[in-house]
N, C-alpha and C positions, 0 to 999 in steps of 0.2 A: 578323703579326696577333697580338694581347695574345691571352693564355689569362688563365684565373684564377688562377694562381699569379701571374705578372706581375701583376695587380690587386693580389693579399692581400698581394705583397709588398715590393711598391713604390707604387703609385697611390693605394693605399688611404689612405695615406699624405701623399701629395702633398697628395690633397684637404683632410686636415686640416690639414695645414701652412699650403695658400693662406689658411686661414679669419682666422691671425693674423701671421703671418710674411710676412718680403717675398719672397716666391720665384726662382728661375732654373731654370726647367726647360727640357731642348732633347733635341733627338733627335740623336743622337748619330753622326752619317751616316760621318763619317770613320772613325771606329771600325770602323765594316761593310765599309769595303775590305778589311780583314785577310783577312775570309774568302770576302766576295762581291765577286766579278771577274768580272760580267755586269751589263755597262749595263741592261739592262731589268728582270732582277730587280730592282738595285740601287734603280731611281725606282720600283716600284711596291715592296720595303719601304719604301721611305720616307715614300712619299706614303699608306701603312695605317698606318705610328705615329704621324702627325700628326693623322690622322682621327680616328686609335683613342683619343688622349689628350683631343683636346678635345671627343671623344663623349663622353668616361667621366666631363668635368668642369673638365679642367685648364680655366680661367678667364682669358682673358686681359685681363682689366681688375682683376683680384686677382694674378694671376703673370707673369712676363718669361717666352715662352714663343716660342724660338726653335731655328734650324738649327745644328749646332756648325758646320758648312761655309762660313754665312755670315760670322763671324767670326775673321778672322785672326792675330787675337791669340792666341788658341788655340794654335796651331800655331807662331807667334813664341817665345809662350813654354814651348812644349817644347823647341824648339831650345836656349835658353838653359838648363831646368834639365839636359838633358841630361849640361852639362859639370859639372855638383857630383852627377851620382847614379852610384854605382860600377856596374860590371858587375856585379858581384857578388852586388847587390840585386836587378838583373835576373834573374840566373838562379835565383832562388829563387823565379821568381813563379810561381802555379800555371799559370796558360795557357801558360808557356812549359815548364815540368817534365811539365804531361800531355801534349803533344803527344811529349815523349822518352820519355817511359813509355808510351807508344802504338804508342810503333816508331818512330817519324818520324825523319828523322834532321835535324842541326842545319841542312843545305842545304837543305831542302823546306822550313825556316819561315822565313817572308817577315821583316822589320823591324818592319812596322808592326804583327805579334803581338808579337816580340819585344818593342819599344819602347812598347807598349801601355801599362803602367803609368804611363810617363813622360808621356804625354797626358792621359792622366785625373787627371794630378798635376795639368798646364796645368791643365784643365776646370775641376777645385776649386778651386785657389789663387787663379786669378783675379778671382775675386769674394770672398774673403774670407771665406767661409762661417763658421756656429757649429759646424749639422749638417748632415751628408750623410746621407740616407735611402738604405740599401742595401740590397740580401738579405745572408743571414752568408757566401754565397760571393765578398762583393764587398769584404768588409773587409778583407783585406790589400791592398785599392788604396787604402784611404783609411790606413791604417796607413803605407803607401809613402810617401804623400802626407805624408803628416806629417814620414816620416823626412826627404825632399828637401827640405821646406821649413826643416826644422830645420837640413839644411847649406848649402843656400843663406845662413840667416839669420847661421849661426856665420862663414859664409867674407866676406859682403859688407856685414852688416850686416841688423838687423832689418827686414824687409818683409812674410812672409805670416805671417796669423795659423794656428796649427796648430786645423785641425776636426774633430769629433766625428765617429765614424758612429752613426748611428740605426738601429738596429734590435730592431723589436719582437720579443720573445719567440716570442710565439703565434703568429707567423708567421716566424717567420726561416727558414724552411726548409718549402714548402708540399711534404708527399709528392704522387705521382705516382697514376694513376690506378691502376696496376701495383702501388701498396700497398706499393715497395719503394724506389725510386729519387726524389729531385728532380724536378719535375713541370719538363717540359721539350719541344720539338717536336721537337728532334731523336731525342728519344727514344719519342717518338712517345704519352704517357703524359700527354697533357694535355686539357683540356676549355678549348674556345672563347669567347670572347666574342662575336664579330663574325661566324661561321660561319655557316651556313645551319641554323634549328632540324632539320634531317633528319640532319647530323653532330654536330648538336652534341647529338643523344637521342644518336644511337650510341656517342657517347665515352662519356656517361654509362652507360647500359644497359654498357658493356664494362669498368668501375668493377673493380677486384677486393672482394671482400666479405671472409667469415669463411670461410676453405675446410674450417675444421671440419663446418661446416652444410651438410647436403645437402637437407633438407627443409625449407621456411618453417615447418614448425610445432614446429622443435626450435629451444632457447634460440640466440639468438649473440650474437658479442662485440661489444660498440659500439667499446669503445677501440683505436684504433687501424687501424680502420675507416676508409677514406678517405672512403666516402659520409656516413657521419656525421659527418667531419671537417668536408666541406661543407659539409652541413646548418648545422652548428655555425658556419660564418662567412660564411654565406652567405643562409640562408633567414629573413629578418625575421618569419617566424612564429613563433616561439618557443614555440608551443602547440604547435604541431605535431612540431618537434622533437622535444618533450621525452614527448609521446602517441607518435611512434615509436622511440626509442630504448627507454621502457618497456613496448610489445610486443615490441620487437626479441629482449629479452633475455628476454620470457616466450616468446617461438616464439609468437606472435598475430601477427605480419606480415613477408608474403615479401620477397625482397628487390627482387621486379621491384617490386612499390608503394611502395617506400621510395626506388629509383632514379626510379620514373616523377615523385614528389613532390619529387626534388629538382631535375628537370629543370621541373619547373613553377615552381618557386622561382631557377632561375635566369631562368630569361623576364621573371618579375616583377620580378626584380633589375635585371636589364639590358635590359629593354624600352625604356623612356627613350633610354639610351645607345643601342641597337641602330636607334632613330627617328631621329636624332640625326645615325647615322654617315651614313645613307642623305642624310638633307637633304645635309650635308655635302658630301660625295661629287657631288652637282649643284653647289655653289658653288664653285667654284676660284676663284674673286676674289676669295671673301668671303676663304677658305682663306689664299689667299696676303696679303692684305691682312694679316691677323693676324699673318703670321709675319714680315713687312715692316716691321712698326710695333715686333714683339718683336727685332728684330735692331737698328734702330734704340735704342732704348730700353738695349741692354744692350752697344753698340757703346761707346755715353758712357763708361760702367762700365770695358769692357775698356781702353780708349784710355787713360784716366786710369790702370788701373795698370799698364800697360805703361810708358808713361813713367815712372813713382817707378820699375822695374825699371831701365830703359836709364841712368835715371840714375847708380841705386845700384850699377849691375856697371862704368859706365866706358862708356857705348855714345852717353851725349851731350856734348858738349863745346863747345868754342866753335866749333865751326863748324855745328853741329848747325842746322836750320831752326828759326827761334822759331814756338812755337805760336797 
């Protein structure tokens, strides 16, 4: 299930994108074997990021909005960059360097963390992209991606074009509720989207504040402040904000009414979405019809540059089946 960091630091994003770009958005399922090796979790995250994104907006008559599992191209063409990307570049990648700084040792990590970058290389290059919308923890994948592509291109000849990552400033890094770390579930320091409002006061109300301030009627600090960070990208009243932040710092208002108002501003925010998810969640035909037509639509896509690849590394020939 999305939190609001996932919104501010990716979706938020997407949506503006669909508005004038041709999009490719997909849930990233094969990806999640890395770490989840239980069938039933496995279908029911799945079946929450699909809800969750075209709750939030993702638009599938403005975006290509598909399964990476449905498309085998994907997976064809890691096989191939495989052979142009060193180890070497592998072992430098963060998912695989924290798991050894964690203690793990090199036999407890599976391939497909390992070989992770080399997939998301597939994921990108496939489609040719300009930008990749990321968080700043995602940029040395598309950094990767760029390298792979550039020795595929040196070794067989020019085919993928090398793409941007995107990443906004004011959100490249949403803090944690914790006020210290990455906003994160595993770390348990995040605020819900799709929750039940009874967790989702609680995450708020459990916000860290200013721990200078022990009484609502002494000065505190806004900056740095995760609730007012909130507030700050989250609450479309702008009045309001800006009437709490200047009691905040005169000691005119406690912090449970500044958390209770931003929990009222998330509601407002994602009421919509939250209506949305519920419809949703009764339609699995509609559900599935969407992701049937987006897998379709961006199959065309894959299949055509797969073949300029098969071509350009030596994989078709004259014996090859004509298309």
């Amino acid at each position: 299930m999305l939190h609001i960091g996932n919104y501010l630091g990716a979706v938020r994003q997407f949506l503006e994108f669909q508005k004038k770009y041709d999009c490719f958005y997909f849930v990233a399922d094969l990806h999640g074997l890395t770490t989840v090796q239980d069938k039933k979790k496995m279908q029911r995250n799945v079946e929450n990021l699909v809800l969750n994104y075209l709750a939030l907006g993702i638009d599938p008559e403005k975006s290509t909005f598909y399964r990476q599992s449905d498309l085998p191209e994907h997976t064809e063409l890691q096989s191939i960059l495989n052979n142009v990307t060193p180890l070497g570049l592998i072992k430098r990648c963060h998912a695989y360097k924290d798991k050894l700084q964690k203690g793990e040792s090199e036999e407890s990590i599976n391939m497909g963390l390992f070989c992770y970058p080399i997939l998301m290389a597939a994921d990108i290059l496939l489609y040719k992209p300009d930008l990749v919308p990321v968080g700043k923890d995602q940029k040395q994948h598309v950094e990767i991606a760029r390298d792979i592509a550039q020795r595929f291109n040196s070794t067989f000849g020019k085919v993928f074009k090398l793409p941007k990552a995107y990443i906004p400033e004011e959100v490249a890094v949403i803090v944690g509720t914790d006020g210290k770390r990455k906003m994160s579930k595993s770390l348990g320091n995040y605020i819900s989207i799709f929750g039940s409002e009874k967790d989702i006061k609680e995450q708020v109300m459990g916000c860290f504040t200013d721990p200078k301030r022990i009484h609502g009627d002494e000065p505190g600090t806004v900056a740095g402040n995760p609730v007012f960070l909130y507030h700050q990208l989250l609450n479309d009243n702008k009045e309001e904000v800006k009437d709490l932040q200047e009691r905040y710092k005169k000691g005119k208002v406690g912090d449970v009414e500044v958390k209770e108002k931003l929990f009222a501003a998330l509601m407002r925010k994602f009421g919509p979405a939250r209506e949305r998810y519920e419809e949703l969640k009764k339609s699995p035909e509609k559900v599935r019809e969407i992701l049937r037509k987006g897998a379709e639509k961006v199959r065309k896509v894959g299949r055509k540059m797969m073949e300029e690849v098969r071509e350009t590394v030596g994989l078709r020939n004259k014996y090859s089946p004509k298309n």
